[in-house]
C-alpha positions, 0 to 999 in steps of 0.5 A, spaced: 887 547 511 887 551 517 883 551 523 880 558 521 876 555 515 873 550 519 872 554 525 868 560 521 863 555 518 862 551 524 863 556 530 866 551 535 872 552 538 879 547 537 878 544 544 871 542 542 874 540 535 878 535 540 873 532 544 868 531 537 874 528 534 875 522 540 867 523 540 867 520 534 872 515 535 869 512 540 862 509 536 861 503 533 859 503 524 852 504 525 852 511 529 858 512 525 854 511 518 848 515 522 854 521 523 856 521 516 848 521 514 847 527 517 853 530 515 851 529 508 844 533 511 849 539 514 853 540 507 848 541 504 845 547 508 853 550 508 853 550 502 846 554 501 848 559 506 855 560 503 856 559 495 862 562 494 866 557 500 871 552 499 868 544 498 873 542 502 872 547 508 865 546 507 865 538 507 870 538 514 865 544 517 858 539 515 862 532 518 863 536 525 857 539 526 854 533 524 858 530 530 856 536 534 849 534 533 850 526 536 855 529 542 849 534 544 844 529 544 848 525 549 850 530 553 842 533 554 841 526 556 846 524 561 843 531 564 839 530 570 833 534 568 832 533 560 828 538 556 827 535 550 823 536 544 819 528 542 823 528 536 830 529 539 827 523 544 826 519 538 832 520 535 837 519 541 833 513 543 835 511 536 842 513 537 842 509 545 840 503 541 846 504 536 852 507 541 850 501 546 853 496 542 859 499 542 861 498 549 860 490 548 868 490 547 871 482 548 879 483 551 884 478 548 884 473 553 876 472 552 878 472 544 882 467 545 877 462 549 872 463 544 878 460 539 879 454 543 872 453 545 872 446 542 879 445 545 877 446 551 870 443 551 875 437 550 878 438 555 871 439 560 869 432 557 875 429 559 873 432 567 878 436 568 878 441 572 878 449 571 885 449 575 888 444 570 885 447 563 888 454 566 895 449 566 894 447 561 892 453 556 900 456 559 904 449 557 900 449 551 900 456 549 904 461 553 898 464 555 896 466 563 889 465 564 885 463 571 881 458 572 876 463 575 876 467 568 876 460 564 870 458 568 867 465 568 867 464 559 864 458 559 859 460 564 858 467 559 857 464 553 854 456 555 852 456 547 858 456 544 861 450 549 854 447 550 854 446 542 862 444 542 860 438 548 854 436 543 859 434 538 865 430 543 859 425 545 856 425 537 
């Protein structure tokens, strides 16, 4: 299918199409799920206003205004004066609340502690040292990880091995 089907029903140009396109890539399922939600709404009102169009043309065209919808909300609200109607509001405050998660991304290292929690929560109870635990993850593991970014895992999730410790002293 060629850009030209898709640009006479949607009226976007290919360098927006671009930027929708990494737009959408870039949120989590449920803003994903509300995107394709929308979509459903958008086609339908395509279809309406051009019987006679190609299905296909007419599906792709409703998934990028519908991504447009989501990109423009986001845009209005990082603008410094916003006129939004209270609906807009309501709807983007909803999309904040979904996109936000999306940010919460944990790094290989961290995935890593987070498996060997227990592992480390032994060695904690042992009293050995951030220092020494760090040595120990490179002999064991051949994986480089400091002692400040082990201490500062523990610190960030004190559930996980505050729960770990619990079971050792059982």
């Amino acid at each position: 299918m060629s850009n030209d089907k898709i640009l006479l029903y949607t009226n976007i140009s290919v360098l927006t199409l671009k930027k929708l396109d990494y737009f959408f890539r870039n949120q989590n399922l449920e803003v994903k799920i509300d995107i394709f939600t929308e979509k459903r709404n958008e086609f339908f009102r395509l279809k309406n206003e051009n019987p006679s169009a190609n299905f296909s043309a007419l599906e792709l065209a409703a998934f990028y205004n519908a991504i447009q919808i989501f990109y423009n909300l986001r845009q209005k609200a990082m603008k410094k004066n916003k006129t939004m109607s209270t609906s807009e509001i309501k709807k983007y405050g909803n999309f904040l609340i979904k996109s936000s998660t999306s940010l919460k991304k944990t790094s290989k290292k961290e995935n890593f502690l987070l498996d060997k929690s227990s592992m480390i929560c032994g060695l904690i109870f042992e009293n050995k040292s951030y220092r020494e635990i760090s040595l120990f993850i490179k002999d064991q593991y051949k994986t480089s990880i400091s002692h400040a970014y082990i201490r500062q895992i523990v610190e960030k999730y004190p559930s996980i091995f505050k729960k770990n410790e619990e079971k050792i002293n059982d």
